[in-house]
Structure formats: C-alpha cells, structure tokens
N, C-alpha and C positions, 0 to 999 in steps of 0.2 A: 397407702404409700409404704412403700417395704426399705428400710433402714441398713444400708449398706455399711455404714466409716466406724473404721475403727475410733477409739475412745477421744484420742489426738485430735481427728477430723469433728467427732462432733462434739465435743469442746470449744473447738472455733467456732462451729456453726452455731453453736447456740447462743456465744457469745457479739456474734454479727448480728444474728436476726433480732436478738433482743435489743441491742444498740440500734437495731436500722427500726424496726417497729417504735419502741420509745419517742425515736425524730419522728415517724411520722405522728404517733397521736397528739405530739407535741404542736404541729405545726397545724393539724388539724382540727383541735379542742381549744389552741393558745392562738394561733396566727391565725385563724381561720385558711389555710392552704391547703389542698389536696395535692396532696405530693405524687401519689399513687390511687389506682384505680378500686374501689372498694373489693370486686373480684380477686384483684391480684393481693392486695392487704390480707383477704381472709385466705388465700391459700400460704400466705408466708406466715398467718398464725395457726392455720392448722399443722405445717411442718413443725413449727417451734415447740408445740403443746406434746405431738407422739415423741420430738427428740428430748424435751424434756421428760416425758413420761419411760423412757427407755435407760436416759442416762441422767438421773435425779440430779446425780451427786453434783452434776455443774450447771443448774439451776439457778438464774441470777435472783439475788433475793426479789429484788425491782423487777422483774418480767413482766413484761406486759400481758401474761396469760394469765397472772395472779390479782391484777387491779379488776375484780368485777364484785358489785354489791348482789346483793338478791336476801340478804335478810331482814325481817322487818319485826321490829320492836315495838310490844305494846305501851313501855315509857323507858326512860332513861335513868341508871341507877344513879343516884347520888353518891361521889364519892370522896372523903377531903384529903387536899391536899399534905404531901407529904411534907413540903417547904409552900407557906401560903405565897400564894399568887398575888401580890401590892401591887399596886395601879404607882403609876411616876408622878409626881408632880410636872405642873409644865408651867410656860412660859411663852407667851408672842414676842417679848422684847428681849433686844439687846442686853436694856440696863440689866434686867434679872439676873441675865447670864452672868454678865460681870459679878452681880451680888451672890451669886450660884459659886462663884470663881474663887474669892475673896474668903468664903466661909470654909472651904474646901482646903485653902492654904493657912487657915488661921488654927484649925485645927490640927494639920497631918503637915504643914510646914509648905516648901515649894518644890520638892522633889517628886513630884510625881508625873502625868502624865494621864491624856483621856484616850479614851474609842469613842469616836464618832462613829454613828452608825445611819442608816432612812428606818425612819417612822415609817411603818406599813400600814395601810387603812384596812386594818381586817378584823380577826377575832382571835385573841388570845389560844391557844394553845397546849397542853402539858403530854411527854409523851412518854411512859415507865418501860423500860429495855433490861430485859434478864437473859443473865448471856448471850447479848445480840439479839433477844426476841423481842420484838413489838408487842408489851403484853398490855396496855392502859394508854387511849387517850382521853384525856378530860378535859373540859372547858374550865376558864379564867370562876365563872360561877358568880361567888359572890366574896372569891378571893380565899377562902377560908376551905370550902367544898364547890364541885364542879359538876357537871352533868358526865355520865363513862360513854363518849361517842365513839368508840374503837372501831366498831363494826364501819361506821359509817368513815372515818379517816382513813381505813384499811383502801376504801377506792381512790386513794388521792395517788397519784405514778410517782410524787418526787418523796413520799416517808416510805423509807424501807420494812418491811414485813420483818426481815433479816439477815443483818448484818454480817457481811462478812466474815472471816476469823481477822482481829485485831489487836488493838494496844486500849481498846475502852474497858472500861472496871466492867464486873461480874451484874453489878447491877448501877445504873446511876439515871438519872430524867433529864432530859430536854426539852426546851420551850420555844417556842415561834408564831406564828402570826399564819395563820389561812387566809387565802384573799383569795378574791377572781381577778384572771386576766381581762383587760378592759377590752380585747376584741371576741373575749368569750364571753362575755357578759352581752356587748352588741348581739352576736351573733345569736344567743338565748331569746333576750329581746325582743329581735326580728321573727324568730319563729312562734314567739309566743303572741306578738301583735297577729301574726296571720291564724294564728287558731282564734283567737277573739275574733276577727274577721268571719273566720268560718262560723264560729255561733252566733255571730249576728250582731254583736254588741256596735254601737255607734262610736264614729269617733272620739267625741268627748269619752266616753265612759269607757273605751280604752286607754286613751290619755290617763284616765284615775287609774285603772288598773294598772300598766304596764309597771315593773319593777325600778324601781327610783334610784337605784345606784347600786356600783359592784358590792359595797364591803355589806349591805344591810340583807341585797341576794345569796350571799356566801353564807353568814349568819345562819339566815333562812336555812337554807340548803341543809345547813352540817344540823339542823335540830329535825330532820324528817326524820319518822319514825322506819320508811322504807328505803334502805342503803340502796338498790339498786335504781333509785328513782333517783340518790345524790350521784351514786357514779353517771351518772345522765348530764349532770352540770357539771362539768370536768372544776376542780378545786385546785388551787395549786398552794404550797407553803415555802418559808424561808426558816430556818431553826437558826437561833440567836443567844442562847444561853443556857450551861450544863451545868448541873447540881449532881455532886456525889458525896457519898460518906466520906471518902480520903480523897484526899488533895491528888488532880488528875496533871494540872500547869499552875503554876504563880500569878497568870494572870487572865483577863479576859481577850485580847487578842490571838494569844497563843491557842484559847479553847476553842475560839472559830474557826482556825488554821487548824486543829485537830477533828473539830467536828466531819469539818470538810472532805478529812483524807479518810473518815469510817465510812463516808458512804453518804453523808446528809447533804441536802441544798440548801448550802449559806450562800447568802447574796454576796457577791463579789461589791459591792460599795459600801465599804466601810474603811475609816483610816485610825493611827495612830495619830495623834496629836498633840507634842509638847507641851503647847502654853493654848489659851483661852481663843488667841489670835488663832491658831489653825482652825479652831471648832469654829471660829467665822468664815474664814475662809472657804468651809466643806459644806457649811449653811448656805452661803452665798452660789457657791456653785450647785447644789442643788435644788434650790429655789429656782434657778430657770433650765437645772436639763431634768426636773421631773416631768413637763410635758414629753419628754422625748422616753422617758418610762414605758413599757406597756402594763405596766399597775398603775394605781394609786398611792401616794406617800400621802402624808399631811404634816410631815415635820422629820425634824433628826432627832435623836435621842445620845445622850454624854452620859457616859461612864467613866468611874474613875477607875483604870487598868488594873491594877494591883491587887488583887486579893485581899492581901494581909492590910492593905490601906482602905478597904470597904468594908470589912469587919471594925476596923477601931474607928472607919464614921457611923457605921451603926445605921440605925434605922427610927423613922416617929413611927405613929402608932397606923401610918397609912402607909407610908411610902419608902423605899431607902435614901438617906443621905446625900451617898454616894451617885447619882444620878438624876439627871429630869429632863425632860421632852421638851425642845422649841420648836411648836408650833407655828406651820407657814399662816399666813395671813392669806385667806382666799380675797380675791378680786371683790371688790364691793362698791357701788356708787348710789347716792342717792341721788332721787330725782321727785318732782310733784307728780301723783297722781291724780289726771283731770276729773275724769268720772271711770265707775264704773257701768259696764255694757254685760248683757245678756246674750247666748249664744242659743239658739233653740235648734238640736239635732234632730234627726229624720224619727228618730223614736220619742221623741219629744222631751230630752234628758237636757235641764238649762245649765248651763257653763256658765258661769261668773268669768270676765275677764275685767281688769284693772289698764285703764289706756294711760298710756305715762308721758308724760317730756321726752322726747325722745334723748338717748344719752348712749353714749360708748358702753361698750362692755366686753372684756373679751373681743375684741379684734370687731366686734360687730355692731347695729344702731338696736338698739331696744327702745321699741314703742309701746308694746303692749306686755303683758303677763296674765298667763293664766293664774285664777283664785279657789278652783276646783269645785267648789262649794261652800253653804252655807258656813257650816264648822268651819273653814279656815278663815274667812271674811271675820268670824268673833274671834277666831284664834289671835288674829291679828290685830282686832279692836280699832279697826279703820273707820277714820273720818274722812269726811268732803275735805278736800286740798290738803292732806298729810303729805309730808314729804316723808318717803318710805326709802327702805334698806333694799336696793336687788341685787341676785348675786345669780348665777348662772348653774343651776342646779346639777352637780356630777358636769360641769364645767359645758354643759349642751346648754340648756332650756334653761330661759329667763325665768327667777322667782322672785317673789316678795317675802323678804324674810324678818323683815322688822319695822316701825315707825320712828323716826326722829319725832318724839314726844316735844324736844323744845324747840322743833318749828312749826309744834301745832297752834292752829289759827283759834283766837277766840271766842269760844260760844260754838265752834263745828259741831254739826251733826253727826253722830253715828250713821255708816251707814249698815243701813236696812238691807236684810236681801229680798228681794219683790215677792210679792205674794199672787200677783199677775202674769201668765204669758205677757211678754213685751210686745210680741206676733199678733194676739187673737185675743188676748185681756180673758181668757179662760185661766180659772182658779185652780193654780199650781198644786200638787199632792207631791208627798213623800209618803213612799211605805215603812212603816217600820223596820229598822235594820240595813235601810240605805241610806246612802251617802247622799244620794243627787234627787233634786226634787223635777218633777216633771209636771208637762203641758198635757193636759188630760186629753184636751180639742184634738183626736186624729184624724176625725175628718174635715174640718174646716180651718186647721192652720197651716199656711202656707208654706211655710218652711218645711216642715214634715211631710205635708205632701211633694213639695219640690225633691225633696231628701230623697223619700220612696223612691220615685219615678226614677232620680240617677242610680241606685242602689238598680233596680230592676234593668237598667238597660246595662250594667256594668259587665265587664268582660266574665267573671268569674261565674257574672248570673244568665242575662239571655242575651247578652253581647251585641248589643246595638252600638257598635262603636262608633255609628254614623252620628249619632245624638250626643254630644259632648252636655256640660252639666248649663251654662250660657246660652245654648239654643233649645234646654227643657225649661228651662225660668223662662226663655222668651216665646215658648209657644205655651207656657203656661200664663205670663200673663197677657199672652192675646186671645187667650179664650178659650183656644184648640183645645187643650186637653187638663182635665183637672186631677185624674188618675192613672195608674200604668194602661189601665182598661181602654181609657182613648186613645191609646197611640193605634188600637187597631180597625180607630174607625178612620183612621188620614187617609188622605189621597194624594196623589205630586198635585192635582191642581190645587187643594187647601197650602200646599209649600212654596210654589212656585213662586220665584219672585215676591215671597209674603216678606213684609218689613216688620223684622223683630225690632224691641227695644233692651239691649244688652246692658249689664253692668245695674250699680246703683248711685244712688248719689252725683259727686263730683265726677265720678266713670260712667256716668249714663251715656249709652251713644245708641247710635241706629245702623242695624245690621241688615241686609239684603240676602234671602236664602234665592242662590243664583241656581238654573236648573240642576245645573249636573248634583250639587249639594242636597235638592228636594228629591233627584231620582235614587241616589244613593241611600238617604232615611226609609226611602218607601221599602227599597231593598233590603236595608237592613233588617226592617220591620217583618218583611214577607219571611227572611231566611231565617228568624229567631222563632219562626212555629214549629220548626224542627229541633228546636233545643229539648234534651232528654226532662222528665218529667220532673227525677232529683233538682234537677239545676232551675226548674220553671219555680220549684216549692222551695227553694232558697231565696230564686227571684222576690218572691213574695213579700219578704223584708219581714216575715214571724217574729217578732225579739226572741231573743235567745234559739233563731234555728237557724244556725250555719250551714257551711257547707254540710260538715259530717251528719249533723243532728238530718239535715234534710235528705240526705241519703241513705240512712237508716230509717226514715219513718217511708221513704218509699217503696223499699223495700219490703218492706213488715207489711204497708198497708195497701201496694201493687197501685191503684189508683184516687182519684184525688176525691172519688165519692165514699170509699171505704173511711179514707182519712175523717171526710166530715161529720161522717156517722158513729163514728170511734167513741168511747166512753172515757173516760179522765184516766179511769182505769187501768183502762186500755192501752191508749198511750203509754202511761208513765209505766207501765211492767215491761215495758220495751229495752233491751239494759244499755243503761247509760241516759237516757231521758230523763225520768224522775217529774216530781211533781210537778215542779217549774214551767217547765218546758208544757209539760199536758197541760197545763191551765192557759199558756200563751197560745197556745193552736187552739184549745177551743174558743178563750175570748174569741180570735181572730173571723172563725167560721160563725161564731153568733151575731155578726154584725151584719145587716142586708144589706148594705153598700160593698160587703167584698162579697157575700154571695153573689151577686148581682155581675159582678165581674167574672168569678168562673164561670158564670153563666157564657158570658159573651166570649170568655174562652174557648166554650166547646164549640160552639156557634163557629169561629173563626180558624178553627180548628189546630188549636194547640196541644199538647203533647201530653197529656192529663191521667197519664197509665203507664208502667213500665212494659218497656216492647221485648218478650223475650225472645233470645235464639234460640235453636237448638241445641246449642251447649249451656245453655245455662234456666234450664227448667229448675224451677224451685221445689222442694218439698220440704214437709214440716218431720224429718225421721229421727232428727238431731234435738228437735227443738228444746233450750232450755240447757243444752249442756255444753261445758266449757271444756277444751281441748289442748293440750300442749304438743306442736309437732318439735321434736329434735332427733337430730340424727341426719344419717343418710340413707333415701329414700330409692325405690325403684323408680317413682315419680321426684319432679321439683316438691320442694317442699314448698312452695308459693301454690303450685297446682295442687295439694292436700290440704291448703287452708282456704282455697278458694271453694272447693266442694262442700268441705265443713261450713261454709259459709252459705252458699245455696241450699243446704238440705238443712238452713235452722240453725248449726251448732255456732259456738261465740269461740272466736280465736284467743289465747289468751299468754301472755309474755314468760311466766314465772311459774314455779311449783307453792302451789299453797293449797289449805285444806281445804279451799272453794273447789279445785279442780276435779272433773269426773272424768276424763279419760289422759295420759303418755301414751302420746303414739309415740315409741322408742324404735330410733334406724339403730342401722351401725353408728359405732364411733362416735356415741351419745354420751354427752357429759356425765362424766359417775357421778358428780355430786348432787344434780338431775336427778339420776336411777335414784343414790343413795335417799335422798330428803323425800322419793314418791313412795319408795319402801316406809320410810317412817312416818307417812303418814297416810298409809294403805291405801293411795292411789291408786287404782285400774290401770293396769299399764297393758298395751295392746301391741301387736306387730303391723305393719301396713296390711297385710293377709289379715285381718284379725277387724281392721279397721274397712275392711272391702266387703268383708261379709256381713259387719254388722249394718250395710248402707244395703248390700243384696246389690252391687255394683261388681261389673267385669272389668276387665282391661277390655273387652270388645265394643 
C-alpha cells in the first residue's frame, strides 16, 4: 500500500483509524459485537501499522497496533512498593457507616466532605509513569511488595504505554483495579466449555472445570507467565488514585478529574458528597443499578476528599483512616436440604447434588444445587436436614455456601459421600490428584452406557439426529441395544410401532415410534457410515479424546488398526497428546467388548481410515518440525500452513526457541524478524520453503 497525504492528512487518519479500531475491539473483546468483518478489521490495521510506521511522530500512545503480548516470563520479579498498598477496612452496615462518620468529625471537626466511588470486584493494581512512560506494573502482593506484571498489563487497550505531553509530574504512580468484562468473561466461558467438549470431558467435570467468576479469571489471567496468551482474554481497568512526591491537587476528586484528562480510564460513577446522607444516597442507588453494570462491583468505597484532612487522620497499622468500603450484601436464603442424590455421567465421574425446599432466589425457584464433590460436601460439614446458606454463584448457578449450625437437628448425621455406584453398586475409585471419584463399571452401568450411546449419535460425533437422548434410554431399556454397536444391527421393523417407555419416576409414560419416526432412525443410522473416520473416533466417547485430540490421532495414525496397534509411546509423542490421553486409547482398545464393536464396524462398513484426495497426499518430509508463517505470501498463508501440515510439520503461533523454521513474506513484523535473529531461528523465503518440500507451483 503506497502512502500518498501529506503530514496534515495523515494525522487525521491515524487519529480515525485508531479511534474507529479501539470501538471495535471494544465492542468485540467487551460487548461481544462484531461491528465489522474480520477481513476488513485487518486491512484498516494493516493501513494504521505502515501509517504509523511512516509518520511515528503521531502515534497514539493507546493504538491499537501496540496492545499485543508474545513474551513469556520464566517467573515474576518481586518488587516493593513505593507507597504500601493497605487493604480498606469495610463494612455491610449502615450503623458502621454512621460510626465511620462520627469518628471522622470528632477528630477533623464537620468541615469536610467524601468521594464516593464503586467497589470493583477485581485485583489491585500499581502503575510507575516516568515522563509519561509506562515503566512498572505491579500487583497489590502482600501490600508491602508486589509481583512486576508490566509486560502482561502492557496488553490491556485502556493503560496507556504513553502519555501524551501534559500537566502530570515528571514521575508519579497510579493505582486501580483490573477486572473482566462480564460479557467477556461469558464469551471465554462459552469457548472454553466447547474445547472441554472437544476433548471429551463429561458434563459434570466440565461443570468442575469451567472458570467460576470474572474477578478470580482476571487474577488468573494477569499471573500467566505467557503475555500473549493474557492479551487473548481481553482485561480491562479503572485507575482510581495518584501518588506523587509534590502535591499534583488538594484533593481526591480534582485528581480523578486530572487523571482523566492525561489520558487514563476513570470510571465516570463516582460523586462528591457533603454529609454521610449522600454517601447513602450513592450506596442505595447503586445497589440496584449494578445489575445494569457490565462488570462486577461488590461495594462503594468513602474517602475523605481533602488531602491535608487524610494525612492528619493518619493511618492504623493496616488500613487508612480516612476511608472504608461498604460492602453490598449478595442475595442469600436459607432453606432444608432434603437428601443428597448422585449423578453418575457417561464416563462414570459421580456428581453430588444437594435437593432443597424449593425457595426464591434471584428472580428464580431453586430446587437443587450442585455439591461438586467429596471435598466440598466436608468443606461444608453437611448433615441429614441442615438448613443451609444458597446464594447464586457469580449471580448464575445455585450454591450452597454455608450451614445455619442453630437449626441444626439433634443427634444428625454427617453425611457420607457414597462409596457405591448408586447405578450398578460397583465400588467407586478416585485417582490421586482428582477431584471427582468415579464408577469403575463401564460396561454394565447404565447410565454410562446410556451416556455413550447419546454422546455417539450426537451432531458433532456421527449425527443421528433422528435418535434424541428419550428414544435411546427407551430402546435401551427395551432391550434393542446395549451399545453404540447395536444400533447397527436395527431394522424399521424392530422400530416400527415398537412401544417405548419414556421418562422416569412420576414422568414415566409410554411412547409409540410411529413409521415415519422408525424410517427416519434407520436413515439416520444408514447415512452416519459416511461420517469421516476423525469424527467416528470422537464418536467413540475415549475420555480425554475430543474433537481436536481425535483428529490429530487420525491423522498420525490414517486408520483405526494402526491406532490399536500403536505403542503408549507412540501415541503420546504425538504433540499435544502426552501420556494421558495414550493411556485412555489404549485402556480403551484392551477391552473385548469395544474390540468386538470395530469389529462389527468394518463388517457394517463404517469409515475406519482416512480417505485421501489428491490434494492432500500426506508425507512425513516435515516431520517433527515447527514452523512460523508471517508475512505476505505468493500463496494464502492458510494454504502454507495447510502443506506444512500434510507433509508432517506442526503450525505454530509465536517466535520461541522451540521454533525450527520463519517462513518470512513481505511486510513481516520486525519485531518477528528481530526476536528470530536473536534467537538464531532459520528463517526461510517461500522459494526456500518450496524447495526444501521439492514442491512446484505446477
């Protein structure tokens, strides 16, 4: 792209594309919205990058061409704070406040005045600025010294790198709170529930895994050793309070109104407050519009304004004075919990659930709560008819978070967690190092195998969508089929007008598979032998072999006898596998009831090899070596990683000293080139990359 405007012209423009780029990552990392088409996103930041690279000097510190991680830290220096970092005293009540109020005027008299500000639910902060440069972020720590995350705060779009030219001191620190935005933390979530999906984990034991709330994911996040793995969870902050060696304003209002206009994001809700009565007043009104937040708060926090009047209140040995936090009161009801119930999943992982009185909560009827396992059932020291604490975990999901000890019942038993499948009465195991104990019985509990069977016919796996999860419980228990393996011995007349029994319990009924219904399954059943080989050895339900893991091992291993023959070895040198995973495929294949099944597989003629085309012949010329494309290519760069990928070699995101080959285009990131230079990367041409495959353009 050749750079026509004068200085004038592209000054604007760098100043548009950065303002229009900003809304979008905003709307897309924060709102979850795509505002614009990813094509068209990257060509208005490849404009932005050569116009900044042309005309430095106007260069928004905030660009969005500057918010990217890629360095990874072997640990975190320790470093202590300049001014220690005090935790605030807090308060759920009223009365406190008042006595908070009282003390405040008995020492400094009644001339004063607070900042009300929102409590943010995140993690502490410090940020060190020398002439406008972002030189030191460090964490809150242990108040005294901090972890140095700079590298890692460096990807967050709202801390500037650096400041504009200003009216802020030569050097001074600001402090604020990191958090995630609550539709970026969903939107993580969600993508991260479908990778567990893909490696196969069962619902319960994604339930345990999935990330429990924004402020303890942000935490997480900002302590990864690999920055570009944090700019991956977009971070966002609020800066709240400035320390300098000489006096910058008189008070704390004025310095948020200053922060503001250097270029930082203070949060627009915060007030002035004459008397004790406003600071209720700003409590009361944000105690019901923080649901309409897109963060989390969990409180306001009072200061007393004045400078020179928080210095002569001084400070105890933890906290200042001059300040403390009142804490909202999260939603909370107690109710009896009747008994607890067992949940036995497709991979045999038990779920403790807690059945309750049903009772309001949060706009909704809460009957049940998950207990997760053993460990929390004694975390919680639950008896037979406790009446227990639930609160609505990250304000979604019902939890149990405590026991009313004085309406415990006398003589109650502790409960037990079972030591039985509740299914099949087979004697539960825990392995060392997990969390969830499991039903051993794979092949003779029903629940697991019910489990399989939906898992196998599911859209992702060999797509029998004619089989819903009610008409495999009811052709399971009419006898038809006890494995995925049966379903390919039906026939419509075994369906035909067969009378299932539906549901359990008090929902037991009786269901009629009317023809069209039996000709549809048979259908289903006929068209799922075409399903590709990856997706058959996903079907399979292997713990821990998802989608991806299953498409890599069928790759590697072409068909499904190579697979059974494979050494542990073998397997796990496959990258990304690892032990795990090789020990879960060979259990699998040493059991004779699932050989027994690929058996009736090939018989029935299902999909048990990969089929190649002639575009995509495999060879082993690459194998073992890892590859970085950047640039621009004569080819897509998708069709340069897809080769590398058929001829063996491993695609890979970043520059590190694992890497064997930079295939370098044009108009490839220096900083790329620079960090492969220094760490004597092979760096190659596409012509370079074509010969060493003995590959033509013909």
């Amino acid at each position: 792209m050749s750079i026509n405007l004068s200085e004038t012209e592209a000054q604007t423009r760098i100043k548009e594309l950065t303002s229009l780029l900003n809304k979008y990552n905003y709307h897309y990392y924060v709102l979850s919205e795509s505002l614009i088409a990813d094509s068209d996103f990257d060509k208005l930041m490849k404009e932005l990058e050569l116009l900044e690279k042309e005309f430095p000097l106007f260069a928004d510190p905030n660009s969005p061409t500057r918010k990217v991680g890629g360095t990874i830290s072997k640990e975190f220096k320790t470093v202590k704070h300049q001014y220690p970092m005090l935790s605030l005293g807090n308060t759920y009540s009223e009365e406190e406040l008042l006595e908070f109020d009282n003390r405040i005027k008995k020492a400094i008299g009644h001339n004063f005045e607070y900042v009300a500000e929102l409590k943010f639910d995140g993690l502490a902060i410090s940020l060190n600025y020398q002439k406008g440069k972002l030189i030191r972020a460090v964490t809150r720590g242990d108040g005294v010294q901090g972890d140095d995350v700079t590298t890692n705060v460096k990807t967050i779009n709202t801390i500037p790198h650096q400041l504009n030219p200003g009216s802020y001191p030569d050097e001074f620190e600001i402090r604020g709170e990191i958090f995630m935005h609550l539709k970026t933390f969903e939107k993580l979530n969600e993508n991260y529930r479908k990778e567990l999906e893909e490696k196969g984990y069962d619902e319960e034991e994604i339930t345990e895994r999935l990330y429990k709330n924004p402020r303890n994911f942000a935490s997480g996040t900002l302590k990864l050793l690999d920055s570009s793995e944090v700019a991956k969870r977009p971070l966002d902050a609020f800066l709240y309070f400035l320390y300098a060696n000489h006096k910058i304003t008189d008070n704390h209002y004025d310095s948020l109104k200053l922060a503001a206009s250097w270029g930082f994001q203070v949060s627009d809700h915060y007030r002035l407050c004459p008397t004790i009565q406003d600071v209720f007043r700003f409590i009361e009104e944000y105690e019901r519009e923080r649901k309409n937040l897109g963060y989390d708060i969990d409180g306001v926090v009072i200061k007393v304004n004045n400078y020179l009047q928080q210095e002569e209140l001084g400070y105890t040995a933890k906290s200042p004075r001059w300040a403390i936090a009142y804490k909202f009161k999260t939603e909370r009801v107690s109710t009896l919990l009747q008994f607890v119930s067992y949940q036995v999943g497709r991979t045999g992982a038990i779920t403790p659930v807690a059945n309750l009185n049903p009772v309001q909560l949060g706009g909704t009827t809460v009957k049940r709560a998950s207990l997760y396992n053993a460990d929390e059932i004694l975390r919680l020291g639950l008896h037979e008819q406790d009446t227990v604490f639930v609160e609505k975990g990250g304000e979604i999901i019902p939890k149990i978070v405590g026991v009313d000890l004085e309406q415990r019942v006398n003589d109650a038993k502790a409960i037990e967690y079972i030591t039985h499948c509740p299914e099949c009465n087979s004697l539960l195991v825990r392995k060392e190092g997990d969390s969830l104990h499991y039903c051993p019985n794979e092949l003779g509990c029903k629940p697991q195998l019910k489990g399989r069977i939906e898992h196998f016919t599911g859209r992702k796996a060999m797509n029998i969508d004619s089989l819903g999860a009610e008409t495999i419980s009811g052709l399971y228990d009419a006898g038809l089929i006890k494995n995925y393996g049966d379903l390919y011995d039906l026939n419509f007349n075994d369906l035909n007008n067969l009378e299932l029994e539906i549901g359990e319990g008090d929902d037991l009924r009786k269901r009629s598979l009317k023809e069209k219904s039996a000709q549809n399954i048979i259908e289903g059943i006929e068209a799922s032998k075409k399903v590709p080989f990856e997706r058959l050895l996903f079907a399979l339900g292997i713990r821990l072999v998802g989608e991806t893991v299953a498409r890599k091992l069928a790759e590697h291993f072409e068909n499904i006898d190579n697979l059974m023959s494979a050494t542990m070895e073998e397997i796990s040198s496959i990258h990304e596998i690892g032990e795990k995973i090789a020990y879960q495929v060979k259990s699998y294949f040493s059991i004779h009831e699932n050989i027994s099944i690929i058996e009736k597989f090939k018989q029935k003629g299902l999909q048990l090899a990969v089929v190649h085309d002639s575009e995509n012949i495999k060879t082993n010329k690459l194998n073992g070596k890892s590859f970085l494309v950047s640039g621009v290519f004569k080819r897509s760069r998708e069709e340069l990683k897809k080769i590398i990928e058929r001829n063996g070699g491993r695609n890979v995101s970043s520059v590190s000293g694992k890497l064997d080959f930079l295939i370098a285009g044009d108009k490839m990131g220096p900083e790329k080139l620079k960090k492969a230079n220094e760490l004597n990367i092979k760096i190659i041409s596409e012509e370079e990359f074509e010969n060493l495959l003995n590959v033509s353009d013909n």
